[in-house]
N, C-alpha and C positions, 0 to 999 in steps of 0.2 A: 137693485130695483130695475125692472126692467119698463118697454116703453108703456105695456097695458097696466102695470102697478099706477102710475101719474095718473092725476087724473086729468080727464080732459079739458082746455081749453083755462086755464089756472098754470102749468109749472112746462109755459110756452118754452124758455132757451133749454130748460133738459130734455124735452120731445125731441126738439130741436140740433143737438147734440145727437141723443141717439140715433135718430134719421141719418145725419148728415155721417156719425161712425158706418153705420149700414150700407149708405151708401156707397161711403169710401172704400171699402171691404168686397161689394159689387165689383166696383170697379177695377180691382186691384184683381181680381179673378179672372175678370171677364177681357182684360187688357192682357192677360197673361197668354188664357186662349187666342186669343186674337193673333200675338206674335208668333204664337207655334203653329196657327194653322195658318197664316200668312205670313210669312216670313219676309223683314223687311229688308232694303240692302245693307244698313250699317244701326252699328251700336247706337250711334244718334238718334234717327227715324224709328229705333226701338226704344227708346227712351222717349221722344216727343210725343208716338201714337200712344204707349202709358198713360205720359201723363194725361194728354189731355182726355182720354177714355176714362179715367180714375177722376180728376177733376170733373168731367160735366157731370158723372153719377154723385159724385158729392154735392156736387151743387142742386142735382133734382133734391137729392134726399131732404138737403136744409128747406130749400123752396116749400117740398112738401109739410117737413114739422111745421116752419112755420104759419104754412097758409093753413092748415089746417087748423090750429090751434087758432091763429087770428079769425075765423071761420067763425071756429063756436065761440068767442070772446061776443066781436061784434050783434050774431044772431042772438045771443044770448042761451043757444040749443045745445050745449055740451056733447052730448050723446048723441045728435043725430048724424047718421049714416052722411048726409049731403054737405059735410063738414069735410069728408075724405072725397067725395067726389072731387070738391071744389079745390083740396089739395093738390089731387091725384091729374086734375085737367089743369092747374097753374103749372106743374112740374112738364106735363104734357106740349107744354104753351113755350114753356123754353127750351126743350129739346129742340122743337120747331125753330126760333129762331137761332138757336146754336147751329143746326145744319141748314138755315137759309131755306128752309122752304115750308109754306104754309101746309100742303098739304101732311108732311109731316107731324108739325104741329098739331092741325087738327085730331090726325087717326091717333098721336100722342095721348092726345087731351080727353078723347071719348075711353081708349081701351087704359088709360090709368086709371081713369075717371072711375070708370066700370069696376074695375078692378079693387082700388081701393074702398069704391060702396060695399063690395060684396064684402069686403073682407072684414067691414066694422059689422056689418050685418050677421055674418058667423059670427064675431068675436060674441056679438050681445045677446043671440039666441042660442050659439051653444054649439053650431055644427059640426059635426066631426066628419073632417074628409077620410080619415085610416085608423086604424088603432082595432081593437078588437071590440066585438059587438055590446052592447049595453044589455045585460038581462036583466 
């Protein structure tokens, strides 16, 4: 089962799971690039910048299942789009305070925000960004 199979706002710790795998998985990529294209001085400081580049991505990911999920519980809206906003700007919200700075934060908080609207919005209308044309 994948994360669109659940349904929304009902089976919160498996979203939640899946997020936070995805996350970790980000992170674990994106830490890797990191050390090859900055290279640090020792085994150490290549191990630290990892982990904590893999951890903060895991930690959005969870933030996001679960704010999201807690989203549609509380509104009672399952389906709606402004359930990933509110995800996508919580997860946004703590990137910010992980690197101490608001404005971070904020531009976080609007472009996940954004981000993850649109992207319930394709899921639920259909869009297709690639693949071959529909006749």
């Amino acid at each position: 089962m994948g994360y669109w199979d659940l349904q929304e706002g009902v089976d919160c710790v498996e979203k939640t799971w899946i997020t936070t795998k995805l996350g970790t998985a980000l992170g674990l990529v994106g830490s890797a690039y990191q050390i090859v294209a900055f290279q640090p001085d020792s085994a150490l400081a290549a191990l630290q910048r990892a982990t904590s580049t893999t951890v903060t991505l895991a930690s959005m990911g969870a933030i996001f299942g679960m704010a999201t999920c807690l989203s549609a519980q509380a509104r009672e809206a399952p389906d709606d789009p402004l359930n990933y906003f509110f995800g996508g700007c919580v997860s946004g919200i703590f990137l910010g305070a992980r690197t101490h700075s608001a404005m971070t934060g904020t531009s976080a908080c609007l472009g996940l925000g954004t981000l993850a609207f649109f992207t319930k919005v394709s899921k639920v209308e259909g869009w297709r960004l690639a693949g071959p044309p529909k006749l």
